[in-house]
C-alpha positions as CSV (number, residue, x, y, z in Angstrom):
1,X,-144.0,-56.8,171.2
2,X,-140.6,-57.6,169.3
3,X,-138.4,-56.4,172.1
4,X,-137.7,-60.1,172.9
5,X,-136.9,-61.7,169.8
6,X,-134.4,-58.0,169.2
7,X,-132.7,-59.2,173.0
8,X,-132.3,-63.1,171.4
9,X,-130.9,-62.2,168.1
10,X,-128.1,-59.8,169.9
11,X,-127.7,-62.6,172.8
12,X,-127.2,-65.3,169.6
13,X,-124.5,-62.8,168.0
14,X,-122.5,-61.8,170.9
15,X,-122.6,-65.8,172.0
16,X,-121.6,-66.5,168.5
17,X,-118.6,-63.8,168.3
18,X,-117.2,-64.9,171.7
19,X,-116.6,-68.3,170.1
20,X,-114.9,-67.0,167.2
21,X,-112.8,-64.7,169.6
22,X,-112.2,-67.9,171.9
23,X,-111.3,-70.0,168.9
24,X,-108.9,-67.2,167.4
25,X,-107.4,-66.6,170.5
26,X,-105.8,-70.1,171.7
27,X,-104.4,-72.8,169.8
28,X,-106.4,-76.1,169.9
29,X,-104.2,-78.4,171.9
30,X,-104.3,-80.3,174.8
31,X,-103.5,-78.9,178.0
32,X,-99.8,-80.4,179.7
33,X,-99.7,-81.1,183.4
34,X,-103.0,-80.4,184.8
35,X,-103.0,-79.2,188.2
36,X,-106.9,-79.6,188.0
37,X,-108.7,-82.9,186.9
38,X,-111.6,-80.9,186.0
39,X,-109.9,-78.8,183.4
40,X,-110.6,-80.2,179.7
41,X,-108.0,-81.9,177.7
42,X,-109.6,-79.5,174.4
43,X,-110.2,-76.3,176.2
44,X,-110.7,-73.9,173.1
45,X,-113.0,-76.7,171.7
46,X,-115.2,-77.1,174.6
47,X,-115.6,-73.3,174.5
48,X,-116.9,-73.5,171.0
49,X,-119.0,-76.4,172.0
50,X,-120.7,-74.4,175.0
51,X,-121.2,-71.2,172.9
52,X,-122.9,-73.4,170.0
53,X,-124.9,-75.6,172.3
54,X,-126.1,-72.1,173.8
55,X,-126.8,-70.5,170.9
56,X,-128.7,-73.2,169.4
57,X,-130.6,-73.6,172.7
58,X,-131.5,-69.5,172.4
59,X,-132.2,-69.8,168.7
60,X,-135.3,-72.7,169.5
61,X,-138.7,-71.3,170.5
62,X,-139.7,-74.5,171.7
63,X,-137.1,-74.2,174.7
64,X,-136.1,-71.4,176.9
65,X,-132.5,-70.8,176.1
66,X,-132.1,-68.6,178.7
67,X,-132.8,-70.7,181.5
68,X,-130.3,-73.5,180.8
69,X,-126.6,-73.1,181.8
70,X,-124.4,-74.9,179.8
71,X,-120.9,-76.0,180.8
72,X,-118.2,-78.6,178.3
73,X,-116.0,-80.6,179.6
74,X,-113.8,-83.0,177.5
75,X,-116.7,-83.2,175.1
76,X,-119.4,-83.5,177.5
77,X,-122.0,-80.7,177.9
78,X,-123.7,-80.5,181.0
79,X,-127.5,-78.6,181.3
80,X,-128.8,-77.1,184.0
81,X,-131.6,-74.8,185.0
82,X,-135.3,-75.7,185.5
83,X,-137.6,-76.1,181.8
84,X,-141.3,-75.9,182.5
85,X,-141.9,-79.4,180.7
86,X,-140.4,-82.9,179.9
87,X,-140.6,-81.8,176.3
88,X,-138.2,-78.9,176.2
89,X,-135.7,-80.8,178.1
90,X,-136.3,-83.5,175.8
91,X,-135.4,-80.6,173.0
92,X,-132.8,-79.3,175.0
93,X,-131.1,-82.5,174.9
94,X,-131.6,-83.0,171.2
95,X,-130.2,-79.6,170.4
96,X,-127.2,-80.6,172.2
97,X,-125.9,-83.6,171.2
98,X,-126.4,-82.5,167.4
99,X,-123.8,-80.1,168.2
100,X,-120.4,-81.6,166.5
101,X,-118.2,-82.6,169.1
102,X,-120.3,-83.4,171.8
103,X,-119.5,-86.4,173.2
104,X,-122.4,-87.0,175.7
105,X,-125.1,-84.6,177.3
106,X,-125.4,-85.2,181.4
107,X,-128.9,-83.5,182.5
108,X,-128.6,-84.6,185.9
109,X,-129.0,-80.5,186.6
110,X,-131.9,-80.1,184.6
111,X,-135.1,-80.2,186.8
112,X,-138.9,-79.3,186.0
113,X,-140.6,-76.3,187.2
114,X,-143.4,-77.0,189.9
C-alpha cells in the first residue's frame, strides 16, 4: 500500500512551501513593543524553524511525524504529542536540535503511549 508514503511526500512539500511563503512574506526582524511576552523576538525565523523541524520529523520512518506538534519560540522548539517508545522521542529530539537555529528542544509535552 503506497497511499501513505504519497500523503507524507505531499504533507513534506506543502510544510516545505509554507516556509518559503512565510520567509518571503515578512522581513526578518525583531518585533518592537511587544504587547505579548510570548511572541518571538525572530518571528519569520521561528516559522522556518517549526516547518523544518516538522518536515524533518515527517521525513524519518523511525518517528511518527504526525503525532508530534511542534511550536518555536525565540529559538526554542517545543514537542508534544504521545510517541509509542523512548526511542522515537529520543529521535525526535535529535531531529530537532540538528535543525539550524534551534536554540534548545523542551519535551516536557512529549509523553509515551500506554
Amino acid at each position: 500500500m503506497r497511499f501513505p508514503t504519497i500523503q507524507k511526500t505531499v504533507a513534506v512539500l506543502l510544510l516545505s512551501a509554507t516556509a518559503v511563503i512565510a520567509m518571503a512574506a515578512e522581513p526578518m526582524k525583531a518585533n518592537e513593543n511587544k504587547p505579548n511576552s510570548h511572541e518571538s523576538d525572530q518571528p519569520v525565523g521561528d516559522t522556518w524553524i517549526t516547518t523544518k523541524v516538522k518536515t524533518e520529523l515527517l521525513a524519518d520512518s523511525a518517528v511518527k511525524g504526525s503525532d508530534i506538534n511542534v511550536s518555536t519560540v525565540n529559538g526554542v522548539v517545543t514537542l508534544a504529542g504521545v510517541l509509542d517508545n523512548q526511542a522515537a522521542i529520543d529521535k525526535a529530539v535529535t531531529i530537532a536540535k540538528n535543525v539550524k537555529g534551534v536554540t534548545d528542544v523542551d519535551t516536557r509535552a512529549l509523553k509515551l503511549r500506554k
